[in-house]
C-alpha positions in Angstrom: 211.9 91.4 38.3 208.7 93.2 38.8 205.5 92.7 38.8 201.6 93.8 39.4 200.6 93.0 43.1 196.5 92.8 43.5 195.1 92.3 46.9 191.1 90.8 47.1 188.7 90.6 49.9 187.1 87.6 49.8 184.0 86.2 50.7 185.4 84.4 53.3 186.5 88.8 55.0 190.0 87.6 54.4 193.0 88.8 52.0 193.9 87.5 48.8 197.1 88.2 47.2 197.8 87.8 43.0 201.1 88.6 41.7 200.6 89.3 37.7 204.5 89.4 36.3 205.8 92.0 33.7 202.9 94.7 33.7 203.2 97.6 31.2 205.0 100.7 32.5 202.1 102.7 31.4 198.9 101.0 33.2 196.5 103.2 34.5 194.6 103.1 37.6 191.8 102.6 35.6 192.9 99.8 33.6 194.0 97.5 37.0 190.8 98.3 38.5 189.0 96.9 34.8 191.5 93.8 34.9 190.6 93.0 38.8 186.8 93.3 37.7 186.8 90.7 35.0 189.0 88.2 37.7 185.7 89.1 39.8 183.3 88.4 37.4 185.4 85.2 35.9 184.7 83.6 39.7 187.2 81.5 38.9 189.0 81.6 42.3 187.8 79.6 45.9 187.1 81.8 48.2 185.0 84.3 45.8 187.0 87.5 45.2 184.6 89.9 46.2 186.9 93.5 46.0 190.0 95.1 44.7 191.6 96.4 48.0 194.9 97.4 46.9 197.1 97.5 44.1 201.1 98.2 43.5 203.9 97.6 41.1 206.4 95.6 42.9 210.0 95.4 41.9 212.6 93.0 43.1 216.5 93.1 43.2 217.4 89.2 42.9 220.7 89.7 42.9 222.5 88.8 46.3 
């Protein structure tokens, strides 16, 4: 499995952590930091997301 880890300030100082599942091989910096942007602007989240302060493709072995 992988996926698209994003990790927001808030308004509150803490850390937020979204996982978005199956990203595209190809994104681009530039396209995660335009798709964190409009989850700012959506406001849609409690604390506010106030910053994109990291981003990274995770990928996780499930078998055991």
């Amino acid at each position: 499995m992988k996926y698209l880890r994003l990790t927001f300030r808030t308004a509150d100082d803490a850390r937020k952590s979204l996982r978005v599942p199956d990203p595209k091989d190809d994104l681009t910096p530039e396209q995660i930091q335009q798709a964190a942007q409009a989850m700012i602007a959506a406001d849609v989240y409690a604390p506010a997301l106030v910053e994109l302060v990291d981003a990274d493709v995770v990928t996780v072995d499930d078998k055991v």
